[in-house]
Backbone as numpy.savetxt, mean C-alpha at the origin, in Angstrom:
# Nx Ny Nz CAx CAy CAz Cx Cy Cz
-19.72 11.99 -10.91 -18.80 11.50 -9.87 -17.36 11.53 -10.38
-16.90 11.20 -11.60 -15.72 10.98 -12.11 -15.23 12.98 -11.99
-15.62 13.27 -12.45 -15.67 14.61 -12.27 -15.03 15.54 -10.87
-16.06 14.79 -9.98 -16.07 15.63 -8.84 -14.66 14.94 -8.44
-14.32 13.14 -8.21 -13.43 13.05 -7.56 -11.82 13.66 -8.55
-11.95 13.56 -9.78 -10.75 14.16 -10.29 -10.35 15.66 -9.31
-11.25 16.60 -9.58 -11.22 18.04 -9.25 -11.24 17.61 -7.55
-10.85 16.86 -6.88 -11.02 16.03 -5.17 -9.21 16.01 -5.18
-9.06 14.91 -6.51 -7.24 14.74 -6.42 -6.70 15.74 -6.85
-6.82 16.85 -7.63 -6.27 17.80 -7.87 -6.11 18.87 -6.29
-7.23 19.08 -6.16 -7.26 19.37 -4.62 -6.51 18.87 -3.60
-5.96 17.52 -3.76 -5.53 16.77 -2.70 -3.51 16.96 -2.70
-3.44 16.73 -4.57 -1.97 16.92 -4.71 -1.73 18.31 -4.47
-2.38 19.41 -4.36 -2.19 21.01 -4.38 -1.93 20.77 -3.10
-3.06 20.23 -1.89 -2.59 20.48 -0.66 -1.75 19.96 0.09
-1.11 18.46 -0.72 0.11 17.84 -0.28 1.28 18.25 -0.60
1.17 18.34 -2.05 2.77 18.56 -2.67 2.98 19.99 -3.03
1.66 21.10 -3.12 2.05 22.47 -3.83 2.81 23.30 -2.84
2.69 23.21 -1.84 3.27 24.27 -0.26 4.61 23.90 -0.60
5.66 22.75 -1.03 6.67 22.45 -0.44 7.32 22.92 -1.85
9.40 23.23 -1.55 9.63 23.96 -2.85 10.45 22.67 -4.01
10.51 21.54 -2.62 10.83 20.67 -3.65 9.74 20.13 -4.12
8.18 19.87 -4.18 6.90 19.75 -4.95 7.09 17.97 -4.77
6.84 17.36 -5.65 6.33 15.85 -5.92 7.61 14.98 -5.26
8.63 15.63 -5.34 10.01 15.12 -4.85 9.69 14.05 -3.70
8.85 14.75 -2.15 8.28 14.69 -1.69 8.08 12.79 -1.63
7.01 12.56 -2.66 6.37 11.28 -2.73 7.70 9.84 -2.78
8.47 10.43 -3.18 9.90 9.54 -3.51 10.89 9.41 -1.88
10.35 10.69 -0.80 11.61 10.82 -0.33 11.51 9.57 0.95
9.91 9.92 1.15 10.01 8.47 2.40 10.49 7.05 1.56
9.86 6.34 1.11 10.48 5.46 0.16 11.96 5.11 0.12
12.61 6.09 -0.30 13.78 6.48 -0.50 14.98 6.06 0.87
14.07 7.03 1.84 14.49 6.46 3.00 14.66 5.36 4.04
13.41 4.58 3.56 13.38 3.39 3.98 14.16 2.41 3.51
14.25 2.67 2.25 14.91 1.43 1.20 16.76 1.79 1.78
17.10 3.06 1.72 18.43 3.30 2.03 18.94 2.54 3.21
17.59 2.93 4.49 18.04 2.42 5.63 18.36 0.91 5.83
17.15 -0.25 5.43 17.45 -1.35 4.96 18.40 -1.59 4.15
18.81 -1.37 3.45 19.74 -1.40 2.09 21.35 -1.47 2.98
21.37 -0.70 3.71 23.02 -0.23 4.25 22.57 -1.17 5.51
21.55 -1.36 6.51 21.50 -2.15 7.56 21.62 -3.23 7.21
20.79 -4.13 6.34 20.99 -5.31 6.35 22.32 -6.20 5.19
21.84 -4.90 4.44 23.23 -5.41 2.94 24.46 -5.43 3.08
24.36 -3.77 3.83 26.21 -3.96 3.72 26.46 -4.08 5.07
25.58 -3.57 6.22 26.73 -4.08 7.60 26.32 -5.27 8.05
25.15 -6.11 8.06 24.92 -7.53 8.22 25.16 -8.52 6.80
25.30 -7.82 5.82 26.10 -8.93 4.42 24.53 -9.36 4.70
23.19 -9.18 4.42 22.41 -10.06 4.36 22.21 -10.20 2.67
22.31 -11.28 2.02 21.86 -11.52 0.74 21.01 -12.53 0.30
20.01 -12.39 -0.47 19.25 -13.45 -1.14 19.54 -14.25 -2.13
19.85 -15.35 -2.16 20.40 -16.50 -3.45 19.79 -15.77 -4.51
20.65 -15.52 -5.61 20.41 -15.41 -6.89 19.07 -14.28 -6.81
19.12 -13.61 -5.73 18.35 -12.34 -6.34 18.75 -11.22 -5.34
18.87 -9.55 -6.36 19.51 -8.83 -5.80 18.94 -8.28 -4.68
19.48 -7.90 -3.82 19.00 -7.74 -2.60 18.52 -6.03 -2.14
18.86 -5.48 -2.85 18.09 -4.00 -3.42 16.90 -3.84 -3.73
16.82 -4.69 -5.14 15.89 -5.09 -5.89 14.59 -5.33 -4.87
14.79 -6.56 -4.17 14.38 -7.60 -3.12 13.59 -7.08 -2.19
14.61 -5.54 -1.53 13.98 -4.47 -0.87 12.99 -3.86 -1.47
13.47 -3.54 -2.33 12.18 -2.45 -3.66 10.82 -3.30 -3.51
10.95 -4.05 -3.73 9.86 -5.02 -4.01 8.90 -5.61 -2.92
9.38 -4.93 -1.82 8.67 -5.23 -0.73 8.26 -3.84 0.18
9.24 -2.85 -0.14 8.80 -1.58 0.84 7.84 -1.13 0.38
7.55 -0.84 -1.35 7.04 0.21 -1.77 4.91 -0.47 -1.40
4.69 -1.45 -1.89 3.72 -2.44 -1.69 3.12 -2.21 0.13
4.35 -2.17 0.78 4.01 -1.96 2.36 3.33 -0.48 2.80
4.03 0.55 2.03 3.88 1.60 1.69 2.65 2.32 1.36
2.46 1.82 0.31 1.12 1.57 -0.30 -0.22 1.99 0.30
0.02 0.27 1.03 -1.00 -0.38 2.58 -0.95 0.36 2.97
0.48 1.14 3.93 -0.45 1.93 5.56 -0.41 3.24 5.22
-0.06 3.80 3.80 -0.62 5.32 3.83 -2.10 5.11 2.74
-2.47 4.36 2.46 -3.79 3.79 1.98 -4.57 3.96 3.63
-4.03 3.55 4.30 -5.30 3.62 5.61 -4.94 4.40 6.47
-3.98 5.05 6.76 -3.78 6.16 7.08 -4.72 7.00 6.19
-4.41 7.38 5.28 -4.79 8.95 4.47 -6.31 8.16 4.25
-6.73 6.88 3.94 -7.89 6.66 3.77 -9.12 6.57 5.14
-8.19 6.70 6.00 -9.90 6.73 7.36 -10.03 8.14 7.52
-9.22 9.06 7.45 -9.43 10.62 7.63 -10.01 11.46 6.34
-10.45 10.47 5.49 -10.77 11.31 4.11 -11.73 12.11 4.02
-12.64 11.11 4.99 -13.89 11.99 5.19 -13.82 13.41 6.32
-13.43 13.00 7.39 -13.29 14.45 8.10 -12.44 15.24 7.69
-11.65 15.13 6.51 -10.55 16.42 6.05 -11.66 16.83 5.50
-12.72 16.37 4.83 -13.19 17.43 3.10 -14.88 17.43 4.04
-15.06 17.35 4.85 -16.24 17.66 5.45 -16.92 18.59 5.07
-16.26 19.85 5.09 -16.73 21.32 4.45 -17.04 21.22 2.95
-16.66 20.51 2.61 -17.23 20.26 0.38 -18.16 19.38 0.86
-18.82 18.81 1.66 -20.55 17.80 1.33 -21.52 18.69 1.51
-21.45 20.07 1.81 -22.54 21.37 1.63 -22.53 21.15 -0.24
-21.80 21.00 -0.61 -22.20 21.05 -2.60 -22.96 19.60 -2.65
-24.11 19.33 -3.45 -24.56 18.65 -3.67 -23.81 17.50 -4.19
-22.95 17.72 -5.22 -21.98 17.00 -6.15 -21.29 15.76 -5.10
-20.72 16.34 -3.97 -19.74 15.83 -3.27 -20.34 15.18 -2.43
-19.67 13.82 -2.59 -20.38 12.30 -1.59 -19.17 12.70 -1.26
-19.32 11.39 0.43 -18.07 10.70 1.44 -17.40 10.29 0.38
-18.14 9.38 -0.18 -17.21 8.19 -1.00 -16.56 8.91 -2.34
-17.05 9.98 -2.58 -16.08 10.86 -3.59 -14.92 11.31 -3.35
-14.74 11.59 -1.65 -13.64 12.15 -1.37 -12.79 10.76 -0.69
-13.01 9.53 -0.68 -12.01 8.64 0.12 -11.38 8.24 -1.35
-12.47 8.08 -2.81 -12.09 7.45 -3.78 -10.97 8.07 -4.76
-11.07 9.15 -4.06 -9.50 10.14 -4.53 -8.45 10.16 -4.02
-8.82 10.08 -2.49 -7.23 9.40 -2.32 -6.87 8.33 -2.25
-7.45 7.24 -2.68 -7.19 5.84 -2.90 -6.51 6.11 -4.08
-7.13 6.46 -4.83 -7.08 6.53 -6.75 -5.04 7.53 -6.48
-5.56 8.28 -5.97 -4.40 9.03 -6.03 -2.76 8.14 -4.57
-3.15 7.65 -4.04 -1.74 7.11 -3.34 -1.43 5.64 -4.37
-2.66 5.05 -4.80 -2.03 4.32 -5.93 -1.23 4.43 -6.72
-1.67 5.73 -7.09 -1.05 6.36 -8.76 0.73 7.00 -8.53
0.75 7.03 -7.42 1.48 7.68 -6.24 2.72 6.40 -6.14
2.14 5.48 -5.61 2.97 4.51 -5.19 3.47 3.48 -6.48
2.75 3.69 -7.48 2.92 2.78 -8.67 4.26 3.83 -9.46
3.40 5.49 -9.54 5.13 5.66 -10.19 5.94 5.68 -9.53
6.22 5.86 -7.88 7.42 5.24 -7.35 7.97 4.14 -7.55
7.22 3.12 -7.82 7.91 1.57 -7.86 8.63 1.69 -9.28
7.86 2.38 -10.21 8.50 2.28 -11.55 9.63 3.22 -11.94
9.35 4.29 -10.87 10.77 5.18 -10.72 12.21 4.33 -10.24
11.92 3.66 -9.55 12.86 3.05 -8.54 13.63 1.97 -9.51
12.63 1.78 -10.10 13.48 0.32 -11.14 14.54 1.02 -12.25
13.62 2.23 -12.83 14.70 2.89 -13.95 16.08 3.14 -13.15
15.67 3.56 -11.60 16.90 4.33 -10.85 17.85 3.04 -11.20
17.31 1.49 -10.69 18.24 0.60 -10.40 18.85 0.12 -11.57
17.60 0.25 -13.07 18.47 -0.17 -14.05 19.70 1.16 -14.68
19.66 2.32 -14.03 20.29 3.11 -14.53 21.60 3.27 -14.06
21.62 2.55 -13.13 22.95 2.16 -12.03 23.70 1.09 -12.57
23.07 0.24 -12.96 23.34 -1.07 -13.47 22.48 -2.46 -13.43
21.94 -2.29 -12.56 21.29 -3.20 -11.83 20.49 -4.16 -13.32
19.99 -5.43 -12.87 19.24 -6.01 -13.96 18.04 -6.41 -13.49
16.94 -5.49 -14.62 15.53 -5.41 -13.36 14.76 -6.40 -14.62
15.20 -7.40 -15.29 14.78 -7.98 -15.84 13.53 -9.10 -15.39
12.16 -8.84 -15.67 11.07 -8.93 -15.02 10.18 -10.45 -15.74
10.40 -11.01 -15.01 9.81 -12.44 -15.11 8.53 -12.54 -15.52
7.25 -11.83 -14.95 5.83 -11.77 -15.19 5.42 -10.96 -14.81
5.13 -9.58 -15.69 4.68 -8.30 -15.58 3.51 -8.26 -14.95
2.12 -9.37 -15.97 1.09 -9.16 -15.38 0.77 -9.97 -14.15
1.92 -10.81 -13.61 1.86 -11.74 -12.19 1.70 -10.27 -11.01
2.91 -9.44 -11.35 3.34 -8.29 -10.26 2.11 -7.22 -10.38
1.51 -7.08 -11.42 0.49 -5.89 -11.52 -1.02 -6.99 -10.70
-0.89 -7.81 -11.07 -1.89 -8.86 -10.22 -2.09 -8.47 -9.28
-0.62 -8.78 -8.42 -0.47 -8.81 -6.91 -0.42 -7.62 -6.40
-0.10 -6.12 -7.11 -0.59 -4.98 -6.51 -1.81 -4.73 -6.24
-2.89 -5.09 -7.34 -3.68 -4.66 -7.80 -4.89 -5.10 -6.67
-4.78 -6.21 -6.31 -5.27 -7.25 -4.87 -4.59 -6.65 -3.68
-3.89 -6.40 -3.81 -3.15 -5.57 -2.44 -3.74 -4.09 -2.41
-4.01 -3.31 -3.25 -4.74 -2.05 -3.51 -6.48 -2.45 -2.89
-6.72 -3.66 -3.87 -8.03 -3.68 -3.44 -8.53 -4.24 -1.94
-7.64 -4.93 -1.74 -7.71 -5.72 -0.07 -7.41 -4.21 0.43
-6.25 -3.14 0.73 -6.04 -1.84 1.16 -7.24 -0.70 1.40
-8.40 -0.57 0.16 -9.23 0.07 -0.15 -10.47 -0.39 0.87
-10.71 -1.50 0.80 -11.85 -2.21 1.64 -11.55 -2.21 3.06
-9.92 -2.09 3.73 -9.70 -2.19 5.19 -9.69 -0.25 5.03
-9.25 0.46 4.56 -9.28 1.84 4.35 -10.81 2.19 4.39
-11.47 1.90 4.18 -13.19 2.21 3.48 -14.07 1.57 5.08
-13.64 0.46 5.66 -13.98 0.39 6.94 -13.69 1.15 8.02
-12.40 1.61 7.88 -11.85 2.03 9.13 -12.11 3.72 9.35
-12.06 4.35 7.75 -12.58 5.50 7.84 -14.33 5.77 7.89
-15.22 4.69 7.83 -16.41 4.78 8.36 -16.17 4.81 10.22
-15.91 3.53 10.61 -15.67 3.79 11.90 -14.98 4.97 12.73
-13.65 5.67 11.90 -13.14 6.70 12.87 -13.99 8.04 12.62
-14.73 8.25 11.76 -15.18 9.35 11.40 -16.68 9.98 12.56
-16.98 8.08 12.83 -17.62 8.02 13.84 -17.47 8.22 15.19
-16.19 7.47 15.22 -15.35 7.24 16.73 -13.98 7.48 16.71
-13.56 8.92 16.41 -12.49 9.31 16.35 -10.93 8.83 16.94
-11.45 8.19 18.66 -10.42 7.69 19.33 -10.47 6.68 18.59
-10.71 5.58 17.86 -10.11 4.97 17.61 -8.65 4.93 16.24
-8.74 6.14 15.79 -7.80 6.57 15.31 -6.08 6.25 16.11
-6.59 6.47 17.55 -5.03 6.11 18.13 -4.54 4.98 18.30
-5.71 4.08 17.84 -5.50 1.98 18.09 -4.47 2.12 16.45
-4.91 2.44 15.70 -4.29 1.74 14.04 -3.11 1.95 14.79
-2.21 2.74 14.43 -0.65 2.71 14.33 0.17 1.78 15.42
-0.89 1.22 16.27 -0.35 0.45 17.34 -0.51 -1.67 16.94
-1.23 -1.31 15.64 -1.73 -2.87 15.08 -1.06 -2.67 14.22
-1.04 -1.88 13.07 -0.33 -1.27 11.81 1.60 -1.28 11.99
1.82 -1.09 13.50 3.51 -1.06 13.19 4.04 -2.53 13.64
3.55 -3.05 13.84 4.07 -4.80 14.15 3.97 -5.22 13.19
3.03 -4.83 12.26 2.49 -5.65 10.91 4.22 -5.46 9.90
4.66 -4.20 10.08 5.65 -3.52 9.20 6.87 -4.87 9.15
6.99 -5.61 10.29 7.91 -6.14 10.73 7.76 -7.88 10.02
6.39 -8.36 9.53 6.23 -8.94 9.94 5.09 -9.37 7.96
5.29 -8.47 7.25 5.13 -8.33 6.08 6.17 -8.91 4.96
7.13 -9.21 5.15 8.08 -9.98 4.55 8.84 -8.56 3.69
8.94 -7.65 4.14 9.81 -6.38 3.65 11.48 -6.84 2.93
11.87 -7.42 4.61 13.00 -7.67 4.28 14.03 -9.34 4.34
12.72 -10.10 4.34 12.65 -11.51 4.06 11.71 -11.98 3.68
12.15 -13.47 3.04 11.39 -14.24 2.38 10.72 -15.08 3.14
9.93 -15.56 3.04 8.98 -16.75 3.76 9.79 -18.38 3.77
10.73 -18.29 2.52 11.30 -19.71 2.68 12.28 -19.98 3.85
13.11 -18.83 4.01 13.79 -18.62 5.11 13.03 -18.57 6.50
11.92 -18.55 6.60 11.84 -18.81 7.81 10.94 -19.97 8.15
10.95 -20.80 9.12 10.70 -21.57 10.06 9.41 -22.72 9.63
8.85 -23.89 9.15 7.41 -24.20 8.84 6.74 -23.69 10.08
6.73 -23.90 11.14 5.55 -23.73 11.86 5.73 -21.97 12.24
6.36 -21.12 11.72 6.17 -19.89 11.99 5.53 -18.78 10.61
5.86 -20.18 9.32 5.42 -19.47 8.27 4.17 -20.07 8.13
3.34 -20.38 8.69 1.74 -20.68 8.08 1.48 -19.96 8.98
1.93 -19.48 10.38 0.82 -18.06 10.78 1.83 -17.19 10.19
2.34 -16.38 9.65 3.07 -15.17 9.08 1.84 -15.34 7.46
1.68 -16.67 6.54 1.37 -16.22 5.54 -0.66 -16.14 5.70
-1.09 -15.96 7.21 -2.10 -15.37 6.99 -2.08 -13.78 6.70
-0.97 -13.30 6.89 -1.29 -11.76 6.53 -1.22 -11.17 4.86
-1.96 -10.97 4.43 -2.71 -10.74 3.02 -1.15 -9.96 2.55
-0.64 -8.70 3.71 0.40 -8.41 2.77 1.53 -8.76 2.34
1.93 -9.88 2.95 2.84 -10.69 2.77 2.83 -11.58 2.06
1.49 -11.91 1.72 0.61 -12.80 0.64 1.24 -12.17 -0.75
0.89 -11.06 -1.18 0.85 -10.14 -1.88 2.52 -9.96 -2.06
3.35 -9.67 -1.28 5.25 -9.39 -1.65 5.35 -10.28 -2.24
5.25 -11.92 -1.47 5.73 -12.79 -2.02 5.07 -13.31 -3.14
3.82 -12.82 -3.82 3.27 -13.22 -5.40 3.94 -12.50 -6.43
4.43 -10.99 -5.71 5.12 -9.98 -6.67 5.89 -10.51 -7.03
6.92 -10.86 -5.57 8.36 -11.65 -5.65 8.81 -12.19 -7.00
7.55 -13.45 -6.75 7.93 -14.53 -7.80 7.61 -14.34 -8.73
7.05 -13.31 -9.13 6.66 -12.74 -10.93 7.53 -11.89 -11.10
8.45 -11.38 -10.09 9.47 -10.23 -10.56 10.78 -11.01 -10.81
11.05 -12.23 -9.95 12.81 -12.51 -10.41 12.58 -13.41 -10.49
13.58 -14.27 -11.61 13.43 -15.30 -12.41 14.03 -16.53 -11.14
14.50 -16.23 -10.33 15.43 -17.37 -9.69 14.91 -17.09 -7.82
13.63 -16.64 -8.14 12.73 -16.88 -6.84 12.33 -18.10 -6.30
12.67 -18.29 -4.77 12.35 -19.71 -4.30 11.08 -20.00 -4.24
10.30 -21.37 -4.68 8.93 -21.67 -4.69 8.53 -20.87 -3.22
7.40 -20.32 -3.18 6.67 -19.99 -1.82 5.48 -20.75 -1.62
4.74 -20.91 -0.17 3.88 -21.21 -0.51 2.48 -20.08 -0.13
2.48 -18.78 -0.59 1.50 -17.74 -1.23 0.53 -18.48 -1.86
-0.33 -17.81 -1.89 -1.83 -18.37 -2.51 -2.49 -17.26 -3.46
-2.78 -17.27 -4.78 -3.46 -16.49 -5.24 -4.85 -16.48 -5.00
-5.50 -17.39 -4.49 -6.67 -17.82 -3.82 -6.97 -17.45 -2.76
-6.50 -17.10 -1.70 -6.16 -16.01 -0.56 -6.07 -15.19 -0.53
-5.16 -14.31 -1.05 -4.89 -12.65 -1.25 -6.28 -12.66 -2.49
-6.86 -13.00 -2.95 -8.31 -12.21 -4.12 -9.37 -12.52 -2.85
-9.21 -13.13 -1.98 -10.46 -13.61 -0.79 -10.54 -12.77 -0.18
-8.92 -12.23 0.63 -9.22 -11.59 1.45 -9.72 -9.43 0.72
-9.29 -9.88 -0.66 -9.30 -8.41 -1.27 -10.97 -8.47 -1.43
-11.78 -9.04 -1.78 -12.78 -9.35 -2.14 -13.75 -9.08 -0.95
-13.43 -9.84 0.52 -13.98 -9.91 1.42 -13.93 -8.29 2.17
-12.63 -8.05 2.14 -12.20 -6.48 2.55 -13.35 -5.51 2.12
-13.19 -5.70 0.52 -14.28 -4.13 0.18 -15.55 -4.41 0.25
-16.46 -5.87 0.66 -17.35 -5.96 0.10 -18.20 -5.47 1.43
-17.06 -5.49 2.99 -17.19 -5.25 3.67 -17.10 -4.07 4.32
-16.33 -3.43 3.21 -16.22 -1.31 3.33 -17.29 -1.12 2.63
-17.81 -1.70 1.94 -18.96 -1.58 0.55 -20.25 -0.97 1.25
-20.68 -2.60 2.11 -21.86 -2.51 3.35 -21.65 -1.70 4.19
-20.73 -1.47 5.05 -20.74 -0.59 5.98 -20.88 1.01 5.36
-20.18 1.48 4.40 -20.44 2.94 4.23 -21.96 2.68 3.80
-22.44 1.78 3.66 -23.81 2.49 2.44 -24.88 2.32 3.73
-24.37 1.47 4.69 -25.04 1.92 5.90 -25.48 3.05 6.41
-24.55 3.53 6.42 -23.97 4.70 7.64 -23.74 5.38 6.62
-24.20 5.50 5.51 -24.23 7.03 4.00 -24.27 8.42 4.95
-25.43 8.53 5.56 -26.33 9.44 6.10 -25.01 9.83 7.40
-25.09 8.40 8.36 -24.24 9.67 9.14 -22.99 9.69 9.44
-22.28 9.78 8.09 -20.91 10.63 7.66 -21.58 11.64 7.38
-22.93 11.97 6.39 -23.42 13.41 5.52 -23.31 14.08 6.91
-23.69 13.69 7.84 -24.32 14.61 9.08 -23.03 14.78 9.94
-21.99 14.24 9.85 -20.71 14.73 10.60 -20.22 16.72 9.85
């Protein structure tokens, strides 16, 4: 299996990034764009700033994580009907080909985040990091909560294709509403205990506070975001091993 899905991501970066002449560039440029657009909307023509933490930074630390999430379930419910034609080789399971592009938008989104910091400390910026293994925590639960809603949803669409056109219509309110470009202290008590049921916002604000030293207490739960990561795959887990057979037969 380790095998097959490596020679799966090699396959996968050839057919994403090899066609284009700027190549991997590519993986940086949405990112890039998002953070710019926030960055100049809220920084410099609304002056929005965060006490004692940079507000760049602030951005970084919340797009790339969001990022993550919806091309994790994006690229993860279609995994199986892209590579349909490789389950004629014996070698090649469903779950060989979703576990490559999980493995691979991780690997994806992690050296962006770590690209982004050299960019900011190379500018000037001070990306001086409070609790390394707090922030690798809180990806790492955000990956795995990502993988388990990815691992459900591509059992179901592979089945029931229309429902492919519901995600992006649940998925783009969420964008808003993830704490991208605010903090949870800033807003409201009775609007932040329903905002911090959403796992990914769970997840910014654990990074948050392991990334800058002069982060406002939140009230995030590490007990929550491992529940809902836990509950997520155990629940992509059951359902594919259900329904093994008919993905083979799609």
């Amino acid at each position: 299996m380790r095998s097959v899905v490596f020679a799966l991501m090699m396959r996968e970066m050839k057919t994403r990034f090899g066609n284009y002449r700027l190549g991997y560039f590519w993986a940086l440029l949405e990112p890039g764009i998002h953070l710019t657009i926030f960055v100049v909307m809220f920084g410099v023509i609304m002056g929005r700033t965060m006490p004692g933490v940079d507000y760049t930074l602030f951005v970084i630390t919340g797009i790339i994580p969001w990022l993550m999430f919806s091309d994790m379930l994006s690229r993860g419910m279609t995994a199986v009907s892209a590579n349909v034609g490789l389950f004629s080789y014996r070698q090649v399971k469903p779950m060989d080909s979703f576990v490559a592009r999980m493995i691979l938008e991780g690997l994806i989104h992690i050296a962006t985040y770590l690209l982004f910091l050299l960019i900011m400390s190379w500018v000037g910026k001070d990306i001086s990091i409070k609790d390394p293994l707090g922030i690798f925590a809180a990806m790492a639960l955000l990956f795995l909560f990502s993988f388990g809603i990815a691992l459900t949803l591509c059992v179901v669409v592979t089945q029931y294709p229309e429902v492919q056109k519901f995600i992006p219509i649940v998925t783009r309110p969420l964008y808003f509403v993830s704490g991208i470009f605010f903090s949870t202290h800033t807003v409201p008590q009775q609007y932040r205990t329903l905002l911090l049921w959403n796992p990914v916002l769970q997840s910014n604000e654990l990074a948050r506070g392991a990334f800058f030293h002069n982060y406002p207490a939140t009230d995030a739960s590490w007990e929550y975001l491992a529940l809902c990561a836990i509950l997520a795959t155990a629940f992509g887990l059951a359902l594919y091993r259900q329904n093994t057979e008919r993905l083979l037969a799609t």
